[in-house]
N, C-alpha and C positions, 0 to 999 in steps of 0.2 A: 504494500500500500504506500502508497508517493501523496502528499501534501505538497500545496502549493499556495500561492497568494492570488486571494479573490480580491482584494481591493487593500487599498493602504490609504489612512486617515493622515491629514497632517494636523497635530495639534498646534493652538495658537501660543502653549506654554510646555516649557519640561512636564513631560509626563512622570509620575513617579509608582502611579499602580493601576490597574487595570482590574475589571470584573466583568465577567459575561450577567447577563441578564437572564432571568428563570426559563424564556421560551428562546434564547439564543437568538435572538434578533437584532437587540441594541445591547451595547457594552458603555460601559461606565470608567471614564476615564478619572483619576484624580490628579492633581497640577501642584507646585513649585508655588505660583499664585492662589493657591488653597482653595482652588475654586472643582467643584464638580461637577460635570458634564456625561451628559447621554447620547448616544449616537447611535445612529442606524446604520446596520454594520454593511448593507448591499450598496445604500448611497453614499454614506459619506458624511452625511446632513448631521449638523449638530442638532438635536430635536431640545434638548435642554441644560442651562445652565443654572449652578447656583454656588453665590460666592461663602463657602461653610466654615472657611477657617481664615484665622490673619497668618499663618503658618500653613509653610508649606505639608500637602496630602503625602504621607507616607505608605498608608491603606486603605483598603477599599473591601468590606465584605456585604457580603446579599444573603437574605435571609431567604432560607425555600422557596417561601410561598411569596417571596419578589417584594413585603409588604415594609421590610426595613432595609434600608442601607446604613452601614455605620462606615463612617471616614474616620482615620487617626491621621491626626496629625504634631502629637508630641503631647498633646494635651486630651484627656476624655472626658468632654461632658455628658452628666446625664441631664433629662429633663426636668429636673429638682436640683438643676445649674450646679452638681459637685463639680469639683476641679480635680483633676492629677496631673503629675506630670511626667515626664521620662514616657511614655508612651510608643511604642515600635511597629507592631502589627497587631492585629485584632483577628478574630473570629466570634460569626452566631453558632451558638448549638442550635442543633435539630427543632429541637420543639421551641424554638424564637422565645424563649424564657429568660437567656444567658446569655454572658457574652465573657469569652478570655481574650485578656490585651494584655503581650505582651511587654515587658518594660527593659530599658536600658541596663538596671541590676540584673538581670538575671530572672525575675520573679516573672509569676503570672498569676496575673488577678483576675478573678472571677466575679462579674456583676450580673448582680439582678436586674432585668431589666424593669420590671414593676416597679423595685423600688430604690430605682437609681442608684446602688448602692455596694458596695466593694462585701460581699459575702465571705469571701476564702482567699487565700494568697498562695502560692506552691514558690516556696525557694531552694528549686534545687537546681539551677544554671550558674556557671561561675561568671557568664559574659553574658552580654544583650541577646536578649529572646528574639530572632529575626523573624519567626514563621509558628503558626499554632495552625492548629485544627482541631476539632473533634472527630472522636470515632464514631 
């Protein structure tokens, strides 16, 4: 099986992370300019922007059912405006309940998303947590 390029986007900013979209159609860019953008991956066409951070996007995760996007961009806010910082990459769990974000110590925190709130902490990295997922 051979891969090849169906089309090439040119962003108006350094791109820094990328996300496909739940039906594969538009991809979600995040930027340097902290700004995040949607795009349709057959034209080309920027379909939406929104400017989410004064710091630059470091990550980009989509939640299943398409209904959240979380951006990191060094800092994680929840909707009950907490703060952190050192921030590196993120992930949603499965059931859009949870979120672990990486951080620059090593650690990784787990937030509720209900209640905007740092639940659990895992420190067993001796360096910056570049990449998470759940299983």
């Amino acid at each position: 099986m051979k891969g090849y390029c169906t089309n090439t986007i040119m962003f108006p900013s350094i791109c820094n992370a990328l996300c496909f979209s739940t039906d594969g159609q538009t991809i979600f860019s995040g930027h340097v300019d902290g700004n995040l953008r949607l795009w349709d991956i057959q034209s080309g066409r920027l379909l939406s922007e929104v400017a989410t951070h004064s710091h630059a996007v470091t990550s980009i995760s989509l939640s299943r059912n398409g209904n959240i996007a979380l951006t990191i961009c060094g800092t994680l806010r929840a909707t009950v405006n907490i703060v952190a910082s050192n921030w590196s990459r993120s992930c949603i769990c499965p059931d859009n309940n949870h979120v672990a974000a990486g951080s620059a110590d090593g650690s990784v925190h787990i937030w509720s998303i209900s209640k905007g709130e740092i639940i659990s902490t895992l420190k067993e990295h001796s360096s910056s947590v570049l990449c998470c997922s759940f299983s």
